[in-house]
C-alpha positions as CSV (number, residue, x, y, z in Angstrom):
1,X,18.0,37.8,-9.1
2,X,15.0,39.2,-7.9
3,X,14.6,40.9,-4.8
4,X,12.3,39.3,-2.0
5,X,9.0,41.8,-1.2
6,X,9.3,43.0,2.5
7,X,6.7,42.4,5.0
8,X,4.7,44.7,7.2
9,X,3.6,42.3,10.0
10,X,1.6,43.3,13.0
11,X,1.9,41.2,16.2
12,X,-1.8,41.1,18.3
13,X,-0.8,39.1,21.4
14,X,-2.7,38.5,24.6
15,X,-2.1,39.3,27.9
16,X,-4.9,37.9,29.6
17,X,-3.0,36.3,32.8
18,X,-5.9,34.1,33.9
19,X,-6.1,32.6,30.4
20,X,-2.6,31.7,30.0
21,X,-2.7,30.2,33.4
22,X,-5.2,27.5,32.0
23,X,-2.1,26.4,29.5
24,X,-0.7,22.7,30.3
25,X,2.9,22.6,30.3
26,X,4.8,19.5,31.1
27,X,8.4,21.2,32.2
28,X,7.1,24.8,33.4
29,X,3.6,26.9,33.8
30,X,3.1,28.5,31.0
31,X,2.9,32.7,31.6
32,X,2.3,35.7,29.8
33,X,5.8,36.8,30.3
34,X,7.3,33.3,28.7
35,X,4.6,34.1,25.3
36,X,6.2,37.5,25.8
37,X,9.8,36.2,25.7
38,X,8.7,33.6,22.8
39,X,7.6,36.8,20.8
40,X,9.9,38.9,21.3
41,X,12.3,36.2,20.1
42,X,10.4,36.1,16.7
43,X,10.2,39.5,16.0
44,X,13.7,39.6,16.3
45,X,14.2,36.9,13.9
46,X,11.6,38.4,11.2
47,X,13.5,41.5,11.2
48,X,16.5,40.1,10.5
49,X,15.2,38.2,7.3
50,X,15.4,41.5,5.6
51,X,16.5,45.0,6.0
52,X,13.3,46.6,4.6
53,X,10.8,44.5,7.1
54,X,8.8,46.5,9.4
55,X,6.7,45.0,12.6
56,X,4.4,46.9,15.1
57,X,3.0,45.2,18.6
58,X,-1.0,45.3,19.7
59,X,-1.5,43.8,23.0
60,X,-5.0,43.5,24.1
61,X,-5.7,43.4,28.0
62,X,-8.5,41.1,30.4
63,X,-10.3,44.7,30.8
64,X,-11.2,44.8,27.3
65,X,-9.1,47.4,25.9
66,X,-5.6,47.1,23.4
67,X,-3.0,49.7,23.2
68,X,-0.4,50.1,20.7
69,X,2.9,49.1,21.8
70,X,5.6,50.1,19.4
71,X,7.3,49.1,15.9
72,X,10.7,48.3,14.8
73,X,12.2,48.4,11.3
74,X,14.1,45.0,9.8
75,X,17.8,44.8,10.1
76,X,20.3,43.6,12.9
77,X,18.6,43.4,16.2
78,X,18.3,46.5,18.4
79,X,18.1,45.1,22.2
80,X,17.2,48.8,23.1
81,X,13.7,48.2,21.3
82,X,13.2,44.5,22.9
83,X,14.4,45.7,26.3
84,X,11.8,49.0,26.3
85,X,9.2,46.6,24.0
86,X,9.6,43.8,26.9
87,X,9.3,46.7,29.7
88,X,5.8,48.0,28.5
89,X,4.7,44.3,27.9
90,X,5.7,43.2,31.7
91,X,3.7,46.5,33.0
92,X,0.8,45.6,30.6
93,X,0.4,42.1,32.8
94,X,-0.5,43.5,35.4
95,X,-4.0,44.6,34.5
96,X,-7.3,42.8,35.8
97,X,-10.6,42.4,34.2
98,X,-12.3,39.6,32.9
99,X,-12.7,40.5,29.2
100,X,-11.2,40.2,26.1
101,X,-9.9,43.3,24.1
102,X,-9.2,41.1,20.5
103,X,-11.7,42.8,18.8
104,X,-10.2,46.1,19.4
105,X,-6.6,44.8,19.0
106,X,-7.6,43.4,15.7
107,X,-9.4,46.5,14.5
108,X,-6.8,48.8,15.9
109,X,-4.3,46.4,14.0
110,X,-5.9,46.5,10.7
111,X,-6.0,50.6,10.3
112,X,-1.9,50.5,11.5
113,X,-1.3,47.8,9.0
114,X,-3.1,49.9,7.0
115,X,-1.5,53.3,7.6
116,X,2.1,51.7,7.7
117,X,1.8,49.8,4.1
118,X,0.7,53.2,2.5
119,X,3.7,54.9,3.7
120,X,5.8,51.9,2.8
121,X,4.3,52.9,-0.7
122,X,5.3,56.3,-0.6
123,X,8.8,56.1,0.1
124,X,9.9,52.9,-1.6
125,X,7.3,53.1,-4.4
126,X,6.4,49.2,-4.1
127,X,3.5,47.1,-2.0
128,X,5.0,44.9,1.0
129,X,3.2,41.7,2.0
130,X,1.1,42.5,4.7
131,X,0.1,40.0,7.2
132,X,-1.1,39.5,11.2
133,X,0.0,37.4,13.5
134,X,-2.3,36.8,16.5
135,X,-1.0,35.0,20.0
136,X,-4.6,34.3,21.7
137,X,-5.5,32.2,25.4
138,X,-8.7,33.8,26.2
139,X,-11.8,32.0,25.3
140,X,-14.2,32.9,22.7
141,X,-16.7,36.1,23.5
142,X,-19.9,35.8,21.1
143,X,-19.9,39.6,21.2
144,X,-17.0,39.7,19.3
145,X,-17.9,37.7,16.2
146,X,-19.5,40.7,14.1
147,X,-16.5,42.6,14.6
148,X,-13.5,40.0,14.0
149,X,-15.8,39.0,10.8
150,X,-15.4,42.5,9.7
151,X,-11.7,42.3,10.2
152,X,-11.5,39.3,8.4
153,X,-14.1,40.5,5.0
154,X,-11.3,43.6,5.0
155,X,-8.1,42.0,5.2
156,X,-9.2,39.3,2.4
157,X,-10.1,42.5,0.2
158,X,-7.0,44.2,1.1
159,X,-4.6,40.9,0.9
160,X,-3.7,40.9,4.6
161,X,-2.9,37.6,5.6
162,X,-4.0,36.2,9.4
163,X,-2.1,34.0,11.5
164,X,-3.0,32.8,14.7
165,X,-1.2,30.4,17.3
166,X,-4.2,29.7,19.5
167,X,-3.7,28.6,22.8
168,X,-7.4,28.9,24.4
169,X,-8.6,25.5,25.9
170,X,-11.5,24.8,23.1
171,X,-9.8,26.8,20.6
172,X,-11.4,30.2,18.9
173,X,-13.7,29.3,16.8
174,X,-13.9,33.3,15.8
175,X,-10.6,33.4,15.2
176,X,-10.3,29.7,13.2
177,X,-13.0,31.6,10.9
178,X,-10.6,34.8,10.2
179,X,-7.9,32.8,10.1
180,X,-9.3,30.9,6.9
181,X,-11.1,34.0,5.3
182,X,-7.8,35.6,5.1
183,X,-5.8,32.6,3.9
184,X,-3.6,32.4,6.9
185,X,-2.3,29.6,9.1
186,X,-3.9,28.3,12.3
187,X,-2.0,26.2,14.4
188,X,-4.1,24.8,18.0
189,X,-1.5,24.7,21.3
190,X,-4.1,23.6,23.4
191,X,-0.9,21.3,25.6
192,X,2.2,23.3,24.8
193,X,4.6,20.9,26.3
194,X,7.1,23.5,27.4
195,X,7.9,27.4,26.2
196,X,10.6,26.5,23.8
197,X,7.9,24.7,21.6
198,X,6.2,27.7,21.2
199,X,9.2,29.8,20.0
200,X,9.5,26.7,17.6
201,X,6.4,26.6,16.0
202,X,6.6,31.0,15.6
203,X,9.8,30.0,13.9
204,X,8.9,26.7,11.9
205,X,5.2,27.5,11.1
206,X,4.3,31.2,11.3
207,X,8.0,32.7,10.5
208,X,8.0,32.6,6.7
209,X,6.2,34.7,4.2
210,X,2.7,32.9,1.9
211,X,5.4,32.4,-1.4
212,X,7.9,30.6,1.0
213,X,5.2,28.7,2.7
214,X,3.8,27.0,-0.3
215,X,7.7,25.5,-0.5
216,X,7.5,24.0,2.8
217,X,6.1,21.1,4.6
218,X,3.9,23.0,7.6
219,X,2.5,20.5,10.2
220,X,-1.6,20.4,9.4
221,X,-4.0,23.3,10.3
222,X,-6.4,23.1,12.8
223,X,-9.7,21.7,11.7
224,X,-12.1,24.9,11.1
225,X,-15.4,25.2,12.1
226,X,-17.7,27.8,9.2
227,X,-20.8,27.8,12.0
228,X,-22.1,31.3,13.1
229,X,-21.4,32.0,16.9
230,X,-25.2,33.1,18.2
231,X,-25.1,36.1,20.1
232,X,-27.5,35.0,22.3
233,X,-26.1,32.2,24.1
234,X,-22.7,32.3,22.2
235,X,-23.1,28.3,20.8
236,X,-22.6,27.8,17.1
237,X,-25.7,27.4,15.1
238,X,-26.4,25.8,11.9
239,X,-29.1,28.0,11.6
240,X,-30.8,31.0,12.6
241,X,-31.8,34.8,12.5
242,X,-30.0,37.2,11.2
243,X,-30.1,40.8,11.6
244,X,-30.2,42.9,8.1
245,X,-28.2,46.0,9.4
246,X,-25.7,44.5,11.7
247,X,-25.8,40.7,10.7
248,X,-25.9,40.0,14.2
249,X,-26.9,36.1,14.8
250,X,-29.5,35.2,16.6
251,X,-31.2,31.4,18.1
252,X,-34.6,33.2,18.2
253,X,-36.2,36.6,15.5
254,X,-36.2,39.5,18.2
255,X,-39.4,40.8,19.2
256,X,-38.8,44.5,18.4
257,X,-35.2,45.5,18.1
258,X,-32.2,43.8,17.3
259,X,-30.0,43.5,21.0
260,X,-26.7,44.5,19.1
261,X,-27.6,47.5,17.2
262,X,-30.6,48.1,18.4
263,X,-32.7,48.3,15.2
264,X,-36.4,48.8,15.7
265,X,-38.2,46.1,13.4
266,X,-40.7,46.9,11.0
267,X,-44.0,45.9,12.9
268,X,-47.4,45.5,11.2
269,X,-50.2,47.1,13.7
């Protein structure tokens, strides 16, 4: 019988109080802290579907930064890890801002996923499924869309796989997009009911690996929206102007420089 491929899996989760303050529950607020305790919950649960999995933890913060946060290797569970991974998380709530770090985290994600399969290679001389899982609340920031489209062009050339359980009012659209580029699943919890329906769907929907999943029955995806977010305004756009070194998107042509990269344009005196 043939041995089931490990998993390198990196877990991006937000800890944006403010955000997950905006989450309807019917039975209890929902709380950073209770996604924590959902999370921690399923990495427990995808280490123990095989000995050789690894998983690593991204959180990115309201001041717009990310930080890694540690990584655990598959096998029985090790409630020294979730205690000191649950510690860092709890201190990591505590920090204001108002803007989102998932750009970074995603980025910052990408290279350890990276870095981690290639030493997976080295020692066990075989390629692990790679694959992201990303727990988001805050809204949309149009400033992030060149960068999370870059994550999402190099994980489909690289095979990573994208997951995200959105729970931002309106749903990402940014993240919807690099959810489907990568061939991932996207599941919307705009109402979450209660905490324990999030540790179900991580376990249901987002638990098993893409040859399992074709076997199963997963509830249906959100509905994806392939519009470009405008950087100007941040509204999608059916059309509009596009910026040849940064592919920025734009509602109007700039009048001399692009406003993300800051270009000059080619101007005919």
């Amino acid at each position: 019988m043939k041995q089931e491929v490990a998993s390198v899996l990196g877990v991006v989760i937000d800890l944006s109080g403010d955000s997950w303050d905006k989450v309807k529950c019917e039975n209890e607020p929902m709380s950073p802290l209770l996604a924590i305790q959902s999370t921690c919950v399923f990495i427990n649960a995808f280490c123990m579907l095989n000995r050789d999995n690894e998983v690593f933890v991204v959180a990115h913060f309201p001041d717009g930064t990310s930080q890694w946060l540690g990584k655990r290797n598959g096998g029985p569970s090790n409630k020294y890890f979730m205690e000191d991974m649950f510690h860092k998380l709890r201190q990591c709530v505590e920090i204001d801002g108002a803007r989102s770090g998932l750009a970074s985290a995603l980025m910052k994600s990408l290279c350890i996923l990276n870095q981690q399969s290639t030493e997976y290679k080295r020692l066990y001389d075989t390629t692990p499924e790679c694959r992201l899982l990303v727990v988001h609340a805050t809204a949309d920031e149009p400033s992030h869309y060149v960068q999370c489209m870059n994550v999402a062009f190099a994980a489909q050339k690289h095979g990573v796989t994208i997951d995200v359980c959105d729970f931002s009012p309106d749903g990402s659209t940014i993240l919807q997009q690099v959810s489907h580029l990568s061939g991932g699943l996207l599941q919307h919890l705009k109402e979450a009911n209660s905490p324990s329906k999030f540790t179900e769907v991580l376990l249901c929907v987002f638990l098993a690996n893409k040859n399992t999943r074709m076997m199963l029955k997963l509830p249906p995806a959100a509905p994806i929206i392939l519009q470009a977010v405008c950087l100007c305004h941040g509204v999608l756009k059916d059309r509009g102007f596009v910026c040849s070194m940064c592919l920025s998107v734009l509602c109007r042509e700039p009048v001399a420089v692009c406003p993300t990269c800051r270009t000059r344009k080619h101007v005919n005196l």
